[in-house]
Structure formats: C-alpha cells, structure tokens
N, C-alpha and C positions, 0 to 999 in steps of 0.2 A: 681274922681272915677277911670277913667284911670290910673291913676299916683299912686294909690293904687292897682289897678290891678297886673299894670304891674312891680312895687315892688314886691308883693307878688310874681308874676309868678318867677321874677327872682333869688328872694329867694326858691323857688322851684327847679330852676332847676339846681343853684348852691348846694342847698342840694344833689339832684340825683346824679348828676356828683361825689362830692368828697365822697360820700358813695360807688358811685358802684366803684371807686380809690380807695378807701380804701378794699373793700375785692379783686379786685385784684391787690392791691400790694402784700397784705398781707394774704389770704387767702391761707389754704390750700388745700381742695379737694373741697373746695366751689364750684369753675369752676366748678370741675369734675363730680359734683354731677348733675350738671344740663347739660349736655351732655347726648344728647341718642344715641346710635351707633350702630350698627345690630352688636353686637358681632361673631354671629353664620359667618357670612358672613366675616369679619374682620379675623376671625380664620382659614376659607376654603381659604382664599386668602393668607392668611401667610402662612400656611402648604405648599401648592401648588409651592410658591416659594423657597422652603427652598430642598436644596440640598445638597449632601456629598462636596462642597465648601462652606465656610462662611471666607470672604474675612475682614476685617477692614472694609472696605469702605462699606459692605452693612449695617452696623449697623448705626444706626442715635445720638444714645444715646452718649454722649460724656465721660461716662466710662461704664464699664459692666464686670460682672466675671461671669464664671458657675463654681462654688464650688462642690465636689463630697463630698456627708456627708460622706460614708465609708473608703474611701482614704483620705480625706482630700486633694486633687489632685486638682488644679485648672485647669477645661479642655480647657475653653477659657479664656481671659481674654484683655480687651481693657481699656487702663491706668487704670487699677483694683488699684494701688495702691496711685495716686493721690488724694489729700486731696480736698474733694465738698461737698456743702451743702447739705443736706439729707433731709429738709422737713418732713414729718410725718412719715416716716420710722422711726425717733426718738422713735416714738411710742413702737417698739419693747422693745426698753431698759426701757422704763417708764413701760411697762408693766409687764417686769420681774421683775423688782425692786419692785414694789406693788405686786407682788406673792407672791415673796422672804419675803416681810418686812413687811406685813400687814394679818390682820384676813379678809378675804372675806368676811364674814359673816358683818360686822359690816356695820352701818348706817349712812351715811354721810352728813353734815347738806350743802346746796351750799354756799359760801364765795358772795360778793358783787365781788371781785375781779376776781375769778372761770368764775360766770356768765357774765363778762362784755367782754369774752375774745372774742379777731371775729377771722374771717376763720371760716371753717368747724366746727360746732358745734352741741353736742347732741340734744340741745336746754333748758338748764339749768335755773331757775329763781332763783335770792340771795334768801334764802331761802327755797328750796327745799331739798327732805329726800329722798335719793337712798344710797343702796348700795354700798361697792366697787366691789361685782363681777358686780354688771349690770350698774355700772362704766369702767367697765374695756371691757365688751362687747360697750359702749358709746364708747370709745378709740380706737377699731380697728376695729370694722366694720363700723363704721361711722364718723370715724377718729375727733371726737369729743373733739377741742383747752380748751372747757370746761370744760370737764371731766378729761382731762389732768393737768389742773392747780389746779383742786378741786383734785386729787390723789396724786398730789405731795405736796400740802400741809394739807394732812390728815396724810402722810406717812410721810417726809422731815420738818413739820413745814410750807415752806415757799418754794418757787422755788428755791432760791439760795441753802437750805439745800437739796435739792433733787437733784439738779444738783449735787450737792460733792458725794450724795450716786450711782449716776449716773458712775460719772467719776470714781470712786472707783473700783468698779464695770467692766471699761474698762481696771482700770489697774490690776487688777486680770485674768481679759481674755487676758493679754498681746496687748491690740490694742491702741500699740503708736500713731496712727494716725488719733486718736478718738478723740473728748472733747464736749462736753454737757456745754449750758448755759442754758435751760430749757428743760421743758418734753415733746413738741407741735412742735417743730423743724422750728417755725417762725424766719424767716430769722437774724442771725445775724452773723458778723464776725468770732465770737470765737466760733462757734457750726458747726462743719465740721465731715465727716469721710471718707472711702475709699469704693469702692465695695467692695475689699476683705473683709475688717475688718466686714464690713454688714455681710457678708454672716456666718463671724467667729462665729458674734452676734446672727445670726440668727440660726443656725446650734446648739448652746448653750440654747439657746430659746425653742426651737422645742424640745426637751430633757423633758420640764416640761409638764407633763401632762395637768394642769391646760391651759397653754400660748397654748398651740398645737389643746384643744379642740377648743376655743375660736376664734383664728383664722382661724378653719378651718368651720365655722358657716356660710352658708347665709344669714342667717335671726334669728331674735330672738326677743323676745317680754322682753323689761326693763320696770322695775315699777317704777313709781315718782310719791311721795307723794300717793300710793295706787292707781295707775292708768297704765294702761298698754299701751306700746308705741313699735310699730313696727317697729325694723331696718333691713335695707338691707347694703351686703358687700358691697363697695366700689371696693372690689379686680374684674375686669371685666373678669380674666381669671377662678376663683372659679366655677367648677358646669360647666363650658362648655370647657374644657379643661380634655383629658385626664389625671390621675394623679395627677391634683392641687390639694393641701389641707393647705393652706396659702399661703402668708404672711401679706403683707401689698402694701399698697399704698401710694403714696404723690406726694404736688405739692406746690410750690411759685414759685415767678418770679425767685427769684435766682436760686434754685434749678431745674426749670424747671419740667417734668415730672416723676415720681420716680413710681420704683415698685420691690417690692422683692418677689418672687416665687420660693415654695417649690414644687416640682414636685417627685412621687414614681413609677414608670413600674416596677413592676414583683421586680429584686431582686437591681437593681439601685434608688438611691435616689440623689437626686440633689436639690442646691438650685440655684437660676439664679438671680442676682440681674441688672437691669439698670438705671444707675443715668443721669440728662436732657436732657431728651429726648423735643425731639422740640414739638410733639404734643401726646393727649394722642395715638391717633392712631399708632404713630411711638413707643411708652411706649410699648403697645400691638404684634405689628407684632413684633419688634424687641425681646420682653421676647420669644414668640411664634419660633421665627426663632433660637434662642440660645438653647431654650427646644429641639425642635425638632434636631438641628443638634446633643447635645450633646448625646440622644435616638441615632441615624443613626450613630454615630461613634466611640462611645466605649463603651466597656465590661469591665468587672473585671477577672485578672489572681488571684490566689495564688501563689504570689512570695516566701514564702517558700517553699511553694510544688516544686516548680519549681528548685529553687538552692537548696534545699536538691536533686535530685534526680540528680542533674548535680555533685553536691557535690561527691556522692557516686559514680558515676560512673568514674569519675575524682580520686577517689583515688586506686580504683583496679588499676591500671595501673602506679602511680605516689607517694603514699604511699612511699616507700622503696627506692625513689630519694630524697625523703626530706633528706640534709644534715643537724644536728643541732651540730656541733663541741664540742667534750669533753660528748658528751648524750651516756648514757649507754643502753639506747632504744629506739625505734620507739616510734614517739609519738602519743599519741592518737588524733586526731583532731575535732571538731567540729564547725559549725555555728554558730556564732552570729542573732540570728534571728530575729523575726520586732516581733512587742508588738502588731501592726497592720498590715498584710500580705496582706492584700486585696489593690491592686493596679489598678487603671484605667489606661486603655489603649486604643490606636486605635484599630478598628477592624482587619485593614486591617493588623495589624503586631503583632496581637496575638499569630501567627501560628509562626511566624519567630525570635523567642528570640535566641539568642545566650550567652553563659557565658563565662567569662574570668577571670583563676583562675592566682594569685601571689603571690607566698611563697619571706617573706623578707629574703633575704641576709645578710651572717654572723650572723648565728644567732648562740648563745654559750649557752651549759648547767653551771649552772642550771637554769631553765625554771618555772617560777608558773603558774599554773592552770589558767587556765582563761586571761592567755597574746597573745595577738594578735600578728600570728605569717604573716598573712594575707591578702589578701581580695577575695572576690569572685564577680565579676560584672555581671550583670543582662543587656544586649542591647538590640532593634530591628531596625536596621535599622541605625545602626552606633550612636544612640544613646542611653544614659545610662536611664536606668530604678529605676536602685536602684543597690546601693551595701553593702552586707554585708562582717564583721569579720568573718577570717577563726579567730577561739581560741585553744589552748591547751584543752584539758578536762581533762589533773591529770596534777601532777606534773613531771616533764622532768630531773629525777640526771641526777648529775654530775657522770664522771666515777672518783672513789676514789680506796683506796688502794685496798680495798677489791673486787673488781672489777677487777683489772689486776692480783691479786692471785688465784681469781676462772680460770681469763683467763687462765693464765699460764700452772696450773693443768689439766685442762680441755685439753687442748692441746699441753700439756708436750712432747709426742709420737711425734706428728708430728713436734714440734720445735725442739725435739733431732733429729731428721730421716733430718730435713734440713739442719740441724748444720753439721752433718757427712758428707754426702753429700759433 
C-alpha cells in the first residue's frame, strides 16, 4: 500500500512540475494573467520618477521606440531596430489579417488542434461555435493562443497558409525585419521583429476602425456555443493611464515582457512600444516613463509654414542675385514641399529654428519647370530638421535671336550715344 501510494504521489508530482514547465516555458500572458499589482500605485511611482532627462540606462526593456503617428518621427528609440522575439504582440498582425480577409460575421466550428494549443488561452473546447468578431475580441484582450490558431485556420486554411498571408502583408508594409511563423508569437527562431517595424505595424493597425475599437475594449462579454463569457484586457495601462486606448500585450521566456501602447493628449498621438523587459513591473513603468517623457518634450511645428515664410523673406532681398547663365528672365521659384508637414520636435528648440538657403552653381538656361535649382534647410540647434527642394515653377529660356534683337532696339539710343562717346 505504501509502495502504491508513494508511486502515485510521485506520479503526481512529476505531473505538476512538468505542466507548470510547460506553460512557463511556453506560455504567453498565462503568468501575466495571474499577477495582481496595484496599478494605480505602479503608475504614481512611474510618473513621479519620470523627468525632462531619460537616459538608455533608466529603461530596463532591452529594446523600445516612441513612434510619433503624425510625423512618423521616432522620438525615442533604444536598439529600436534589432531583430527580438515579440511574443503575442504578433497578435496585432493576425488580427489585421482576419479583418482584412474574413466576414466577422461568420461562425466558427473550434479544430481539435485550435483547442489543444497552451499559453494564454480563451478557453476553447474541439468543438465549439464562436464567431470571428468575438474571436478576435478572444485574441487581444485575453491574448487568447486558441483563438489564434482557430483564426488562422478559418482565414489561412492552416498556420503555415496564414503565416504566408501574414508575412505578405509585412512586405507590403515594407518591414524587412519582420517574419511570421504562426499567429500566437510562441517562441520560435524564425518568428522575430523590431520595435520600430511594431510600432510601423501598429500605427497601420490603428488606421482600421474595426482593429482600433477592439483593442481599445476593457472588457467584453464573447458568446460560445450560446453562452456568455466575460473578458478583461490584459493591457495594465488601458483605463488607468491618461490617453491609452490600446494595444497589446506579451510574454514568453524568449521574448521576455512585451507591450505596445497607443497613447493620444489633445493633438499628439503616439505609439510606445517595449520589447523584454525583465518583469512585468519594469514592462509598466518603463512604457509609463517613455509616454510620459515623450508628452514633457515635444510638440509639433508646421514645417511648411515655417520654410515658406523663411522662403519669401529670403527672396525679397536675394531674388535678383540668382545668377542662371544664357536665362532671358528672373526665374520664378518655389518649394518643394512635404506630403506630411507636421514634424515633432523638442520643446525646448521649437522657438530656435533657423533656415539655410543654397542656390546651385552654374546653372545654364534652358531650365524646365519643376528642376531643382536648390535647397532650403530647416535647423535647431545645429541640427537638421528637414530639408526641402528650392524648384523652378515655369519654364527658364534660353536667351535666343529674338531676344538680343528686342535688346538691341530697345536700347539702340543708348548703345549709339556710348559708341560716339
């Protein structure tokens, strides 16, 4: 009886051990889910700390970008371009891709394979009937590995066909430094990205109505099989954080702590991404300390307004020095101007822009319309801003026959009165 006991016990505890191994090797917000942490108090302690210095060194996360949506300007950025695992931040891209490529509407039957998946999960059974919209609410506010695999193979056929609509999809958004082996971002070699390209992804994300409401959700009630089930975000800064209104969350061992945050004050919008972080605590102050710096130290100029109005003033006085060899006129000039004019900047050197105008050298008529004759620089602080094309705006002749015969005539009088002379 002993000797049965203590078999069974040991098969018991051999069980426990390599289950609770297994969601955290492999787990994605599984941890996180069961972590309670006085937010409210976490966030008065980050703010508190957070000052017009943010050093490399006080950040913990071992890469980070603050993405500006309107500029496209990256305001901070710590090895932002290094290739790391991303964990269920993946979620983003599986999520567009099912917007993109699927009827919401439709009914989704759960795979044996969907439902087996571990980490973080909606809590799925092979045979269950949900949605893809309250699929897609499974997927990112409760970072749900099962709703993941059951999306991509309702949408993709299979995971591997979803990864290819995935990575497709990256290279349309130009993010060489992306690639997708499944929809759930459990850890493998070939499934990596960067801060930047996150933020690129995310920033493109945010854009769908659908993806923007979704994420920016605390809670929601999903139906399975005609039954109603209560989710809470995953996101710790959503709802207690001025301005959050997504993104996402993630975590495996590889990956470490992950979190991508969409933050909006008044007319600035920003997104903040930090990739492994050591604990989620450090995931938290650290997004916290990056939001809050990027609020405390830059604004947006209109760099058009700005180099048009240096533009015009710059040419009262320098117009009629422009030398263009063989040109029968003054030529008309204009700016080259941004497509996007709105530029982030430091606070403290909003006030102190300087422009630096350069007309090219030997330049000869004839001239077409629209050639850059060129440039006008935008500084503050000895460094460059932006610069645009000074252009022609018509065309620039050549001085031809008929040109030195008006001259001539025109000034007949005084070329005979110098000639006598």
């Amino acid at each position: 009886m002993k000797n049965f006991l203590l078999k069974n016990f040991t098969i018991l505890i051999i069980f426990l051990f390599t289950s609770s191994t297994f969601y955290i090797s492999f787990a994605d917000d599984y941890i996180e889910n069961n972590i309670t942490i006085d937010v409210d108090s976490e966030i008065s302690e980050a703010i508190s700390k957070t000052d017009n210095t943010l050093l490399p060194s006080s950040i913990n996360s071992r890469s980070c970008v603050v993405f500006d949506r309107n500029s496209h300007m990256i305001l901070y950025g710590k090895n932002e371009n290094s290739q790391v695992k991303m964990a269920s931040t993946t979620k983003i891209m599986t999520a567009i891709i099912v917007i993109e490529n699927s009827n919401l509407k439709d009914t989704v039957e759960v795979s044996k394979k969907a439902a087996s998946t571990g980490g973080s999960r909606l809590g799925l059974k092979a045979g269950d009937k949900i949605t893809v919209h309250d699929l897609l609410y499974g997927l990112m506010l409760v970072s749900g590995n099962d709703a993941a695999v059951c999306l991509a193979e309702h949408v993709g056929g299979n995971i591997e066909g979803f990864a290819n609509l995935m990575n497709k999809k990256a290279s349309e958004l130009s993010l060489s430094n992306t690639h997708y082996e499944s929809p759930h971002g459990l850890d493998s070699d070939g499934h990596y990205t960067t801060a930047y390209e996150l933020a690129v992804l995310s920033d493109y994300a945010l854009k769908n109505e659908t993806f923007s409401k979704i994420v920016a959700t605390k809670s929601y009630t999903v139906t399975i099989n005609g039954y109603p089930k209560n989710l809470s975000n995953t996101n710790e800064l959503l709802g207690n954080l001025n301005g959050i209104y997504g993104i996402k969350t993630g975590f495996t061992n590889g990956a470490n702590r992950c979190l991508v945050t969409a933050c909006k004050r008044n007319d600035m919008d920003i997104i903040c991404v930090v990739l492994g972080a050591d604990t989620k605590k450090f995931r938290t102050q650290d997004s916290i300390k990056l939001i809050e710096f990027a609020f405390k130290n830059y604004t947006y100029i209109n760099a058009n307004d700005i180099a048009n109005k240096a533009f015009e003033n710059w040419k009262k006085d320098n117009i009629e020095k422009i030398y263009i060899d063989k040109s029968s006129s003054l030529p008309e000039l204009s700016l080259n101007l941004l497509e996007n004019p709105i530029i982030s900047i430091n606070k403290n050197s909003a006030n102190n822009i300087d422009s630096y105008i350069s007309i090219y050298p030997d330049l000869e008529a004839p001239i077409n319309s629209d050639t850059i004759l060129g440039t006008l620089t935008l500084t503050s602080e000895n460094e460059e801003i932006v610069t645009l094309n000074i252009i022609t705006s018509s065309y620039i002749k050549k001085k031809d026959i008929f040109y030195y015969l008006n001259f001539f005539f025109t000034n007949y009088s005084s070329i005979l009165e110098n000639s006598l002379s």
